[in-house]
C-alpha positions, 0 to 999 in steps of 0.5 A: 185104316183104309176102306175100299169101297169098290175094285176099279183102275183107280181102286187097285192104285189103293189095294196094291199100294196098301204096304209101305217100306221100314228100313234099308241097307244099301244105297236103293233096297228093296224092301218087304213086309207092310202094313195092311189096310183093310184087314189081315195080311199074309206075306211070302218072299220069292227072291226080290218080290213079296206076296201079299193077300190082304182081306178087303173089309166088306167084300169077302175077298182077299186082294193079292199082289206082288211088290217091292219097295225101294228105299232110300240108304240114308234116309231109309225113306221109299222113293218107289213102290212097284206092285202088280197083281189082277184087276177087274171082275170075274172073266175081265180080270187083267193084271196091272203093275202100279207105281207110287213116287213121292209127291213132288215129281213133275207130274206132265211126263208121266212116268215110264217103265223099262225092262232090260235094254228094252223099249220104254213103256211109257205111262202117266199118273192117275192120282196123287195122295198123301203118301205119293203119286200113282201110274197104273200100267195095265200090263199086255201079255208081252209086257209080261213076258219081258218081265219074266225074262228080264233080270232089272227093269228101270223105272224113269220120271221127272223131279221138280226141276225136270231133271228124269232120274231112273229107279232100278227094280230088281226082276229076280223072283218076278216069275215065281212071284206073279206064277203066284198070283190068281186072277 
């Protein structure tokens, strides 16, 4: 069981990425459910999306988020996780998508995110752990808005010998799922 002694950027890597994924059924799928780290968690599907409210041992609050993970179809193991949700305290609350790849990527590219045939928003790691690499994207009004309206966004980065490879995520259920979010 994980403690999480404050909510900042690098805190939110730890609170949104607390879920991990069990088993998959085509070549990526996404994945729900998880595990929880700081307490007892609540889970509701919107399509693609899963939200999630885990209680934070020692502050008194629940972190929410939405996510997904995308696995692996025959391995079963992640390559990919996507959450977003709020950061920050009271009136500065923000929302920020954060990604988490297994460790092994080539970290000096970063990684980036696109949405549909749109620009790529480019973005680097903050740390790696055990359990993989994280970018934290804070997430700009019109960034959301793409989302919204999107139907895939596309996540790019680098394997070891610099050969990029691109992970599709599913947007089907994002508008419902982040309508769910409180900041």
């Amino acid at each position: 069981m994980r403690r999480i002694k404050s909510v900042t950027w690098p805190g939110l890597a730890l609170l949104a990425l607390l879920a991990v994924s069990g088993t998959s059924s085509s070549q990526t799928t996404t994945q729900g459910g998880g595990q929880g780290g700081g307490g007892a968690a609540s889970a509701k599907t919107f399509k693609d999306w899963v939200h999630t409210c885990e209680k934070i041992e020692g502050f008194g609050q629940e972190q929410c988020y939405i996510f997904q993970n995308i696995a692996l179809k025959k391995t079963g193991k992640r390559l990919l996780h996507f959450a977003v949700g709020y950061v920050g305290e009271g009136d500065a609350k923000r929302p920020a998508a954060v990604i988490t790849l297994p460790l092994g990527v080539l970290l000096p590219p970063g990684l980036a995110l696109r949405i549909d045939e749109g620009e790529p928003i480019r973005f680097v790691y903050q740390q790696c752990m055990p359990d993989g690499c994280r970018g934290v994207l804070p997430l700009e009004p019109a960034t959301i808005s793409s989302l919204k309206a999107g139907k895939q966004a596309r996540i790019t980065f680098y394997d070891q010998t610099q050969r990029e490879l691109g992970v599709p995520v599913s947007l089907i259920g994002f508008t419902a799922g982040f309508g769910a979010l409180k900041p």
